[in-house]
C-alpha positions as CSV (number, residue, x, y, z in Angstrom):
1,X,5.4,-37.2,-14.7
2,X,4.8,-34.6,-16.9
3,X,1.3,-32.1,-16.6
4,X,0.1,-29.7,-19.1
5,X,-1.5,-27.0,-17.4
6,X,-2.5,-23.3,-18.5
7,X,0.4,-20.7,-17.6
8,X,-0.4,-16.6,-18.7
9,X,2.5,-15.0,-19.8
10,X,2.1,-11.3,-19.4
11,X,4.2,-8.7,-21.9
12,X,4.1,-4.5,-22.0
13,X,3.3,-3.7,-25.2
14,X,2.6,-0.1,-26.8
15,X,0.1,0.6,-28.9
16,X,-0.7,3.1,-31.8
17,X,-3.2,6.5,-31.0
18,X,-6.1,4.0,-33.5
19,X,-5.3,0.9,-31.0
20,X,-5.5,3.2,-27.5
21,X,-8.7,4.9,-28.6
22,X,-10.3,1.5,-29.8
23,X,-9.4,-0.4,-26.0
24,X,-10.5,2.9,-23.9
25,X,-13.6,2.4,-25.6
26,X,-13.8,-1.6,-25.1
27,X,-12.8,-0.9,-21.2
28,X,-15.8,1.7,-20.6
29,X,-18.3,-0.6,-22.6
30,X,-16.7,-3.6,-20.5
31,X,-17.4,-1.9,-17.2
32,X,-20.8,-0.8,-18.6
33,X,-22.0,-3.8,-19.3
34,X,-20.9,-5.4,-15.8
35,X,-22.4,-2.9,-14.0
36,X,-25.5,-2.8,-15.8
37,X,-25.8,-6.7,-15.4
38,X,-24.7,-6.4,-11.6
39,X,-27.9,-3.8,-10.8
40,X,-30.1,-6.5,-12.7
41,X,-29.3,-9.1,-10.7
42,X,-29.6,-7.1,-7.6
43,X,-32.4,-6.4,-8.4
44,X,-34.0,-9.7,-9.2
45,X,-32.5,-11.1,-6.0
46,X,-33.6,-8.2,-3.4
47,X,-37.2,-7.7,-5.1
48,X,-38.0,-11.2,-6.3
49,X,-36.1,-12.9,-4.7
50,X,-34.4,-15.1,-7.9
51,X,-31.4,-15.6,-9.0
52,X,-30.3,-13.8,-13.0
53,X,-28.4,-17.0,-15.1
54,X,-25.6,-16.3,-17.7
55,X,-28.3,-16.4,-20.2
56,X,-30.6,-14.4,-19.0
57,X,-27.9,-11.7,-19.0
58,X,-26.4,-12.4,-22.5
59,X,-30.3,-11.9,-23.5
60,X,-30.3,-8.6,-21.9
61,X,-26.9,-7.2,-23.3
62,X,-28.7,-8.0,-27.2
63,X,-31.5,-5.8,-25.6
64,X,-29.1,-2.8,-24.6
65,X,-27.6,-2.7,-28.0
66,X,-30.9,-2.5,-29.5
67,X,-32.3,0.1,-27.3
68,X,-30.7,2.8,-29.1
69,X,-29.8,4.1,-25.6
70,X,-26.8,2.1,-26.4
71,X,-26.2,1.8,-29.5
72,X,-22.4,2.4,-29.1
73,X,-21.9,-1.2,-27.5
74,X,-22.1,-2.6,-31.1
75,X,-19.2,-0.6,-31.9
76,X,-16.1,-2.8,-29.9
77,X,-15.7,-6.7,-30.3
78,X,-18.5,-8.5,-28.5
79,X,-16.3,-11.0,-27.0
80,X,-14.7,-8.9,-24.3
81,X,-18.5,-7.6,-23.4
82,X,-19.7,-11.3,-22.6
83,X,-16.4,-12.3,-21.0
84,X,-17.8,-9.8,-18.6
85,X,-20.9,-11.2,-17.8
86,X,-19.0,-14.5,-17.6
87,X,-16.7,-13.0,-14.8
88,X,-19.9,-12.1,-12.8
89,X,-21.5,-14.9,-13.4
90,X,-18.4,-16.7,-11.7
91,X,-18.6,-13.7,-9.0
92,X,-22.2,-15.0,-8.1
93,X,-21.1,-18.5,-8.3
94,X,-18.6,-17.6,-5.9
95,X,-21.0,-15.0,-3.5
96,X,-23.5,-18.0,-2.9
97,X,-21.0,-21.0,-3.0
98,X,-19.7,-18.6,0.6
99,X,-16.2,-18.7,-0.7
100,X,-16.5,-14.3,-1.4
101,X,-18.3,-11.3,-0.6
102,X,-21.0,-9.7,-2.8
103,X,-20.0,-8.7,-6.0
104,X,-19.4,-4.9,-6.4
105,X,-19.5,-2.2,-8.9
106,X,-16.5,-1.3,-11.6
107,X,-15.2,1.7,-10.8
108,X,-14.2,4.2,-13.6
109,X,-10.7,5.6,-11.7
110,X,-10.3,2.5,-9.1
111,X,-10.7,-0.4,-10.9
112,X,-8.5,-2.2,-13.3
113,X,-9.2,-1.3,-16.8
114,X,-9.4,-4.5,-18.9
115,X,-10.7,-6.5,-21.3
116,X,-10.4,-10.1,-22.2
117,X,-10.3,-12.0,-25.5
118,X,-11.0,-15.5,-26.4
119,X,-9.7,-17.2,-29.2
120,X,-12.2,-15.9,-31.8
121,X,-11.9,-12.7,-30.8
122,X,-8.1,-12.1,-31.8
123,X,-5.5,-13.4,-34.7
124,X,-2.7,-14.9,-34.0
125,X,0.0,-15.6,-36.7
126,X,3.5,-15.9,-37.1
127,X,4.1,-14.9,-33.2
128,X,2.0,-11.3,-34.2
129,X,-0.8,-10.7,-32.1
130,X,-3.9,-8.9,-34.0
131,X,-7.1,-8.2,-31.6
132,X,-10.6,-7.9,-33.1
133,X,-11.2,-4.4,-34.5
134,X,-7.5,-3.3,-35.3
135,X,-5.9,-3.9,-38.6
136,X,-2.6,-3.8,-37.1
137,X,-0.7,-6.2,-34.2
138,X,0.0,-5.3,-30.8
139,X,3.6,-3.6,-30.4
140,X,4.8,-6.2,-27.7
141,X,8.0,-6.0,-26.2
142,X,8.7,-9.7,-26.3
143,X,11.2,-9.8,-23.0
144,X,10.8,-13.7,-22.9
145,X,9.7,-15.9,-25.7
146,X,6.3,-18.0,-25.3
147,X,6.6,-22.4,-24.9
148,X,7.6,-23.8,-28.8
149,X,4.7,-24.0,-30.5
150,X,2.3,-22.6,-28.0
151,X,-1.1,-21.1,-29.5
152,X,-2.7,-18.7,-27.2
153,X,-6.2,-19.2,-26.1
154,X,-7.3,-16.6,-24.4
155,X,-5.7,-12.6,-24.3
156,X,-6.0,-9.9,-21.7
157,X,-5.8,-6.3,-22.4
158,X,-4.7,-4.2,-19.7
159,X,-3.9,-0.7,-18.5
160,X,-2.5,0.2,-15.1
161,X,-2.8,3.1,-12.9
162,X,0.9,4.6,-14.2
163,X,-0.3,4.7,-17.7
164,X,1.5,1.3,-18.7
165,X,0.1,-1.4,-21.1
166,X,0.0,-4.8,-20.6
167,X,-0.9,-8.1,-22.2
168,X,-1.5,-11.6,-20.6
169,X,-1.5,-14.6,-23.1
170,X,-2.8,-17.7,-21.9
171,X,-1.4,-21.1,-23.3
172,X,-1.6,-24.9,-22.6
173,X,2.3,-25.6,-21.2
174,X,3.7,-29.1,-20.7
175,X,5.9,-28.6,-17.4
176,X,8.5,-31.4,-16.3
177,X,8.9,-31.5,-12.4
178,X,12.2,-31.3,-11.4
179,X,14.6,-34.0,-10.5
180,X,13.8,-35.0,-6.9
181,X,16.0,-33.8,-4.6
182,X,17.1,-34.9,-0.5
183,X,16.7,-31.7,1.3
184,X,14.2,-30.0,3.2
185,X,13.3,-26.9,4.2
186,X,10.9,-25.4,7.3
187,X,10.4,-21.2,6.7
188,X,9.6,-19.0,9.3
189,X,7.6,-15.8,8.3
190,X,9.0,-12.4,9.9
191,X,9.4,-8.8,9.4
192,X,12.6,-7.6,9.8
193,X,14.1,-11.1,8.2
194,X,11.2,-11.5,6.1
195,X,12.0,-15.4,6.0
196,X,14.2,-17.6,8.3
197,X,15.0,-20.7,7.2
198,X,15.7,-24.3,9.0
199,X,19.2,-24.6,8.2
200,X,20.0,-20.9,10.0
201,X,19.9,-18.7,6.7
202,X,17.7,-15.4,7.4
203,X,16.6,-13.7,3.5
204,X,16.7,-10.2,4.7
205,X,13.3,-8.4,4.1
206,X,13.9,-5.6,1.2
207,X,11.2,-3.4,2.5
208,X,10.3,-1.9,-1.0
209,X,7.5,0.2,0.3
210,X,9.9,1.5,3.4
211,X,12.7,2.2,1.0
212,X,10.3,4.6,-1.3
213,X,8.4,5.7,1.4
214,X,9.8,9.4,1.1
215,X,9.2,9.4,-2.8
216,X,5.9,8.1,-2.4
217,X,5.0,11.2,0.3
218,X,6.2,14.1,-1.6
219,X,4.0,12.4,-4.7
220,X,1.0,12.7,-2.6
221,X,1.7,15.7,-1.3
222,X,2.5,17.3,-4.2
223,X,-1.1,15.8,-5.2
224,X,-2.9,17.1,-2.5
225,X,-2.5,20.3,-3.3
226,X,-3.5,20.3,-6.9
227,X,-6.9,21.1,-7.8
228,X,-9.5,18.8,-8.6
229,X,-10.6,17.9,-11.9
230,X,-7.4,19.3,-13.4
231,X,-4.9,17.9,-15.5
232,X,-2.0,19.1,-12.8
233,X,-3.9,16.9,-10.4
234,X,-4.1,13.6,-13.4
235,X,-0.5,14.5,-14.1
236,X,0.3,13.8,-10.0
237,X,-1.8,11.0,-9.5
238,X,0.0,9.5,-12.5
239,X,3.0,10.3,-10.5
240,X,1.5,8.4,-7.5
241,X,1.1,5.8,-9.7
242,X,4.2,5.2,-10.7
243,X,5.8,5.1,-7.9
244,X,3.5,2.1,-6.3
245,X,4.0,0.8,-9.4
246,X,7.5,0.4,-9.0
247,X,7.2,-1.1,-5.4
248,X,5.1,-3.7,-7.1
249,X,7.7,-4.7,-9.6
250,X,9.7,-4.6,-7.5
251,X,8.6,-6.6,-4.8
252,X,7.0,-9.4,-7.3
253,X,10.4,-10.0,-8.9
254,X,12.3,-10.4,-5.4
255,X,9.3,-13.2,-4.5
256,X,9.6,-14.4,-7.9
257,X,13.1,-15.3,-7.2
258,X,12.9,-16.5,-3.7
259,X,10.1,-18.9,-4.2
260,X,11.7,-20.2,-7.3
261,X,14.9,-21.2,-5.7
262,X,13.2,-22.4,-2.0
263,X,11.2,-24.6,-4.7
264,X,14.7,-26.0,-7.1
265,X,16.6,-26.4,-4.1
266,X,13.9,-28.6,-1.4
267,X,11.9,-31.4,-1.8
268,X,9.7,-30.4,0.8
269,X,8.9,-27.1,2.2
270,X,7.3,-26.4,5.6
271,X,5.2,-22.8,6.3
272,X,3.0,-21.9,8.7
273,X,-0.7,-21.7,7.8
274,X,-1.0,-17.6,8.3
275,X,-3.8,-15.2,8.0
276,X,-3.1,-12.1,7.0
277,X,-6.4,-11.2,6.6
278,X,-6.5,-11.4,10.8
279,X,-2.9,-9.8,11.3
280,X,-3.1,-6.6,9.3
281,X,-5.6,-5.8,11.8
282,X,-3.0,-5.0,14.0
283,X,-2.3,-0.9,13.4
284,X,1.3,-1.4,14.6
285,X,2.3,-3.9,12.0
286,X,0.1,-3.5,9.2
287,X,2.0,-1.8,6.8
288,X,4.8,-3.7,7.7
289,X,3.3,-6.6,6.9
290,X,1.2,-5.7,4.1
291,X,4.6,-4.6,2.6
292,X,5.9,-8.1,2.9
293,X,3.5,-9.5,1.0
294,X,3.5,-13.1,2.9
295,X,0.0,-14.0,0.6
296,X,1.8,-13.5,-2.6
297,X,4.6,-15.2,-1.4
298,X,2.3,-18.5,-0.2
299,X,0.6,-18.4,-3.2
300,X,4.1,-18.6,-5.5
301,X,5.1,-21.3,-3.4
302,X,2.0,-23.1,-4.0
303,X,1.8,-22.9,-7.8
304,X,5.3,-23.7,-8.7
305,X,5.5,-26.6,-5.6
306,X,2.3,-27.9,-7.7
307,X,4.1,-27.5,-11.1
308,X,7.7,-29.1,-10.1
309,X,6.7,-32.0,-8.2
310,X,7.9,-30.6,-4.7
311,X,5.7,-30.9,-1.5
312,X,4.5,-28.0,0.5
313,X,2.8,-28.4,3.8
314,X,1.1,-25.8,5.6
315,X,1.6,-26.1,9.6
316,X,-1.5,-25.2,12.2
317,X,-1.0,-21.7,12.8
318,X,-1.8,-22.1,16.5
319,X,1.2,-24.6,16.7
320,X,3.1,-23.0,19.3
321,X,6.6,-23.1,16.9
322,X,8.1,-20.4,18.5
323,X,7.5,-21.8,22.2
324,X,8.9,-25.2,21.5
325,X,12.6,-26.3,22.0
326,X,13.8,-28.2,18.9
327,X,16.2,-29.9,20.9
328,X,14.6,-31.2,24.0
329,X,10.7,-30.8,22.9
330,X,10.2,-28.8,26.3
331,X,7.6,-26.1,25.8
332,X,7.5,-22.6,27.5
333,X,4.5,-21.4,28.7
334,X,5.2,-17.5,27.5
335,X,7.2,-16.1,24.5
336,X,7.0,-12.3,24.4
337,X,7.3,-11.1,21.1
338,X,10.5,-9.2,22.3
339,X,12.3,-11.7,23.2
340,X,14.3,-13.0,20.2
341,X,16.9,-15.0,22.2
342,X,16.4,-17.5,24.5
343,X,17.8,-20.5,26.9
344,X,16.2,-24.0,27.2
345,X,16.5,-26.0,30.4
346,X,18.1,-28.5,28.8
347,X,20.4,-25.8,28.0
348,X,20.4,-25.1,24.5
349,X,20.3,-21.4,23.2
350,X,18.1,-20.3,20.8
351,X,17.3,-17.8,18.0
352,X,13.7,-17.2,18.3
353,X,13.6,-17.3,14.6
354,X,15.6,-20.3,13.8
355,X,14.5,-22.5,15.8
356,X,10.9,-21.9,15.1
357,X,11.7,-22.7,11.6
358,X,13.1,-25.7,12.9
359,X,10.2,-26.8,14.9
360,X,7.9,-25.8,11.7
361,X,10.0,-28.6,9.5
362,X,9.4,-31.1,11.8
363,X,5.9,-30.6,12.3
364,X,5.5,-30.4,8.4
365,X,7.5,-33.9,7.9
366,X,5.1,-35.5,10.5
367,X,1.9,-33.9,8.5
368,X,2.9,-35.8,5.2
């Protein structure tokens, strides 16, 4: 059956010197405006022990403008400026509901500069994008076309740490699942195959951070030893930039792929219910692990199982899958992490790898 749910589609686009200047402005005031409403509400809760509502902030921003201390925040679209109080209102929500820390202060050079628009707050016409403020539209570089008839709801102006402008437009999508299909799949998370499936295939882990691991070094190097505060030293961090920039898009299209096809091709997928919160403790296989990106890769498979009718089913992660013969059911008592080979009692040999995948399919088929 057929859902409609909200999909962003995000574009680069480039702007005009009038259009930069007018979103550097909304970014600051944005980040103002959060972190003037965060102190209140600290406030109020550490001192008096109450808690600031939505309103009570909106209230407060109509103050700030008026104050003459601030007269500037009339100047951008007021729509971005009380999506921000909206996002910490959903922060707090979050904070006491236990599901996230404490909410924390927008950074000038750290955090994400942004801005988001609803649909009052932006014109769209004839597929041209026009934001409140500007008298032109957005230069996008269209490299896929949005759903037929698809009318944007709400827009997100970005700008990234390598300089690079981006735009997210939300829409209402109607997506079909696909046709059901017979086979299933268990997937075994690892580092040097980054996935190993049930039926014996291994996907190779690209290691995108590894591979521009030299790059990346002389960047920072070469930062180090600028000065501070100069425009050699903005010039190499945008260097820096660019480079983890480039493992990102990298490593988000090679997931993007992977999950997409593990989705069209299996009815039902089986993975193991990881924290990575809890294994990037581990010094030795951090980076490593951080630089397979297993959360972004749970979290594709999640969405697009949900959108195309498919199953996925998270196994305990203390289900001992790499222990277990799939053949016999016998379990070993130890299974060094070394030891990527091994011999059964009932005789079968094993790939470590394989057959834990194997053993996380069946558990998965029994869970549903």
């Amino acid at each position: 059956m057929a859902q409609i749910v909200k999909r962003a589609y995000k574009y680069r686009f480039h702007p005009t010197p009038e259009q930069a200047n007018e979103l550097a402005r909304t970014f600051g005031c944005v980040r103002l405006v959060y972190n003037k409403a965060l102190e209140e509400r600290t406030r109020a809760y550490t001192q008096e022990g109450r808690r600031v509502s939505y309103v009570e902030s909106s209230a407060r921003l109509t103050e700030w403008k008026r104050s003459g201390d601030h007269d500037f925040l009339s100047e951008v679209s007021s729509v971005p400026l009380q999506q921000a109080l909206r996002h910490l209102q959903a922060a707090f929500s979050n904070f006491f509901a236990k599901r996230a820390k404490y909410p924390t202060f927008k950074s000038r050079k750290k955090s994400r500069a942004s801005a988001e628009y609803t649909r009052s707050a932006f014109r769209w016409r004839d597929g041209r994008l026009t934001l409140a403020k500007m008298d032109q539209p957005l230069d996008i570089v269209w490299s896929r076309p949005l759903p037929e008839g698809a009318e944007p709801s709400t827009v997100t102006v970005s700008k990234d740490a390598a300089g690079r402008w981006f735009v997210s437009i939300l829409v209402e999508e109607t997506i079909r699942p696909l046709d059901p299909v017979e086979r299933s799949v268990g997937v075994d998370a690892g580092i040097t195959s980054l996935l190993t499936l049930s039926t014996g295939e291994k996907i190779t882990n690209p290691k995108h951070e590894r591979a521009d691991r030299r790059r990346l070094a002389k960047a920072q190097r070469n930062l180090a030893r600028k000065a501070k505060g100069s425009s050699n030293r903005a010039k190499a961090r945008m260097k820096v930039a660019r480079v983890h920039a480039r493992i990102t898009d990298r490593r988000r299209d090679f997931l993007h792929k992977l999950t997409t096809r593990l989705v069209r091709e299996n009815q039902v997928i089986a993975v193991e219910d990881l924290t990575v919160r809890n294994l990037v403790k581990n010094h030795a296989l951090a980076r490593a692990i951080s630089d397979a990106s297993w959360r972004e890769l749970r979290t594709m498979l999640e969405y697009k199982a949900a959108w195309y009718g498919r199953d996925l089913v998270a196994v305990d992660r203390w289900f001992p899958s790499s222990r277990l013969c799939s053949a016999c059911g016998a379990l070993r008592e130890t299974m060094p992490l070394g030891v990527r080979t091994w011999q059964c009692v009932c005789g079968t040999l094993h790939d470590r790898d394989v057959n834990a995948a194997k053993n996380i399919l069946a558990a998965g088929l029994a869970e549903r």
